[in-house]
Structures are given as structure tokens and as C-alpha cells.
C-alpha positions in Angstrom: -55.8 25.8 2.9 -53.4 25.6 -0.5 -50.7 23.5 0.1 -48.4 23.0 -2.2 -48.3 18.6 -1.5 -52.1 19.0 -2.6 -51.4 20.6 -5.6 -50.4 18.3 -9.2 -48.7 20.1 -12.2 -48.4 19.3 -15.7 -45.4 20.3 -17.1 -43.2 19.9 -20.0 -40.4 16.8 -20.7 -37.2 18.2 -19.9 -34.2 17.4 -20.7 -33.2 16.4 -16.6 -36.8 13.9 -16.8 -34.9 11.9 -19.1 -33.4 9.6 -16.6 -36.2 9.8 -13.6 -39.0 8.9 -16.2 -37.5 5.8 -17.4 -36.6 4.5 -14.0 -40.1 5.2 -12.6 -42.0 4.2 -15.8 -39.7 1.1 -16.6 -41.1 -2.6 -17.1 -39.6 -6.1 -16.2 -40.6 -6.5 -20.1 -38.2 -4.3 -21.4 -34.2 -3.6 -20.6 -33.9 -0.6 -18.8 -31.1 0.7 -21.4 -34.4 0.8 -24.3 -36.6 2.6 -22.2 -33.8 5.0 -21.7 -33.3 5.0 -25.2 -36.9 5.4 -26.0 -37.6 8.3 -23.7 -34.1 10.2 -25.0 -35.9 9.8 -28.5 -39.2 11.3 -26.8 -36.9 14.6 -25.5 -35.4 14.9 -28.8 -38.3 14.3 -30.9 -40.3 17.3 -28.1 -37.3 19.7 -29.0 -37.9 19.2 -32.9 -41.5 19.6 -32.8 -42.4 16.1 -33.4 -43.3 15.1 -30.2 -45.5 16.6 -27.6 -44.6 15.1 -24.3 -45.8 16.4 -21.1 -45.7 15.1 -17.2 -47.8 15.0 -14.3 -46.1 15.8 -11.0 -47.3 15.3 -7.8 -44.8 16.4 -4.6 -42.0 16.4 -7.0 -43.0 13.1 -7.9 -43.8 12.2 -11.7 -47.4 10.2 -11.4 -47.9 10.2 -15.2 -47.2 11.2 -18.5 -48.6 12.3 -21.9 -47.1 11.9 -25.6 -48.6 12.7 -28.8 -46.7 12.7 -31.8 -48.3 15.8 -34.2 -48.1 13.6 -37.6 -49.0 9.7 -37.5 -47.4 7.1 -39.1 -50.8 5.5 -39.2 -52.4 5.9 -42.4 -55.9 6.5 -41.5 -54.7 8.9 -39.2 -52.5 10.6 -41.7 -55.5 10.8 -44.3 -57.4 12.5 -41.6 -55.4 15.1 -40.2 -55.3 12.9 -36.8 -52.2 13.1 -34.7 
């Protein structure tokens, strides 16, 4: 039997995530208002082509995530074409 609550989906960040990701992936470490800010800069930088972000959803639930900038700031990554 396929039922949908056994199924998890990887989607992309959208624009309604913004707020739901950085309440369930915030840390006593860091002020809610910068992981807000942080994950705002993630959905803009998705939108340009900078960023790839993507979540993991389980029963409408995020249960992880995924980002990948396409160009490093690193320079060995830079030098090698490594994103």
C-alpha cells in the first residue's frame, strides 16, 4: 500500500518556506531574526541563480534541507570548477 504519510519529497525553497524553515531549523546559538535573514538571502540568492536550495518533506513536514551555491567563494574551489 502507497500512502501518501510514507512517502518524502524533495522539493524546491519557496518563497512561503521562508518563514517555516527558519523556525524549524533555528539554534539557541543564533537570534531567530539572522536565521530569518539568512534563509531570505537563500530564497533570493535560489531566484537569481546563485543558490540552489532544495527541501525534504515528510507529511508536510520539512525533515531537511539542501544548499549549494554554483560558484565558491573558496579559492580552491573556484580554481577547480567546484561549487
Amino acid at each position: 500500500m502507497n500512502n501518501y504519510q510514507d512517502q518524502i519529497f524533495l522539493r524546491n525553497l519557496q518563497e512561503v518556506d521562508v518563514e517555516k524553515i527558519a523556525q524549524t531549523f533555528s539554534f539557541p546559538w543564533s537570534p531567530f531574526e539572522a536565521t530569518i535573514t539568512y534563509w531570505r538571502q537563500c530564497f533570493n540568492e535560489h531566484q537569481q541563480f546563485i543558490r540552489i536550495v532544495c527541501i525534504l518533506e515528510k507529511n508536510h513536514e520539512f525533515i531537511g534541507y539542501g544548499s549549494l551555491l554554483r560558484s565558491s567563494d573558496y579559492p580552491y574551489f573556484k580554481a577547480a570548477h567546484i561549487p
